[in-house]
N, C-alpha and C positions, 0 to 999 in steps of 0.2 A: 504494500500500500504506500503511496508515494504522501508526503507530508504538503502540505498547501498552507502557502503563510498569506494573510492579510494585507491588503494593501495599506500603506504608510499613512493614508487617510480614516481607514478603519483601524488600523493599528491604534490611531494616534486618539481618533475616536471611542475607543474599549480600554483605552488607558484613562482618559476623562470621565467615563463612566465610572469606572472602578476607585476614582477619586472624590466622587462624590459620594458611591456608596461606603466608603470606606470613616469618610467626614461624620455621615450619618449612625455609621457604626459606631462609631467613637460617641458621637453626641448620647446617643440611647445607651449604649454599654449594651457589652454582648449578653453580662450575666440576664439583665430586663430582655432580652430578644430571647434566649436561649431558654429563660420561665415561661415566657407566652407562648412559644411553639413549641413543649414541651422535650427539649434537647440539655444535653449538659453544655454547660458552659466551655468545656472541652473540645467541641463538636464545634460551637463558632467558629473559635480560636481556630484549628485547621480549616475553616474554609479560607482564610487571612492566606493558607500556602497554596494558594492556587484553583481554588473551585470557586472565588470570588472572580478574578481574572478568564477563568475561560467560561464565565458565566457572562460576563461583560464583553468579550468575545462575541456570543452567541447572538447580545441585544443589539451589539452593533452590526452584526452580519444581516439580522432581521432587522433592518433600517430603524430601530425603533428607538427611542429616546428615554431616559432616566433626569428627573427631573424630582427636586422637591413637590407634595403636594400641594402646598400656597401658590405652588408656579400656575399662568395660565398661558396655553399653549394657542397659538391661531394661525390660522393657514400664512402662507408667504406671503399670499395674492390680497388678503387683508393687510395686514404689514403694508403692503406696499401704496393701498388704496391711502393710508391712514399719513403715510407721508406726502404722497401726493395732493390729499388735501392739506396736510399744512404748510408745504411747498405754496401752495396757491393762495393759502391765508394769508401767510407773510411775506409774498408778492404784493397783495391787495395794500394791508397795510402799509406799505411802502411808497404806494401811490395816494395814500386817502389826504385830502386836504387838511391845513391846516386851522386855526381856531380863525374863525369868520371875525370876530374882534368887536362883539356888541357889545361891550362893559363900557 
């Protein structure tokens, strides 16, 4: 079976992933992650060698993204709408006249 590495974009991507989940990790403590899904805290700690990493691997091979929950996620093509109106607001503004001078 011949070994298949990652392209330097998805590489670079499953190394980001696995940086954030690892932030989160730390934030929560494995011993609290390890009570709630009923594993020894032992059993975290080895995922830390590697089955965090080819697990981030996998997210990033399935195009898909790790994100905090508070994040909210919205298409490109919105993004893009969203700049383009304020491109065109602070266009506007930039032409709006100044104080008519009735005082």
């Amino acid at each position: 079976m011949t070994a298949h590495k990652l392209s330097p974009e998805l590489s670079a991507r499953a190394r980001d992933i696995e940086a954030l989940m690892l932030k989160q990790l730390l934030s929560v403590g494995q011993k609290n992650i390890a009570e709630s899904i009923g594993l020894s805290e032992s059993t975290i700690s080895r995922w830390k060698e590697g089955e965090i990493e080819r697990w981030c691997k996998v997210i990033a091979l399935l195009d898909l993204k790790l994100v905090p929950f508070s994040a909210q996620c919205h298409p490109a093509s919105y993004i893009q709408a969203l700049k383009t109106l304020a491109e065109l607001g602070l266009q506007a503004e930039g032409k709006r006249p100044g104080p008519i001078g009735w005082d």
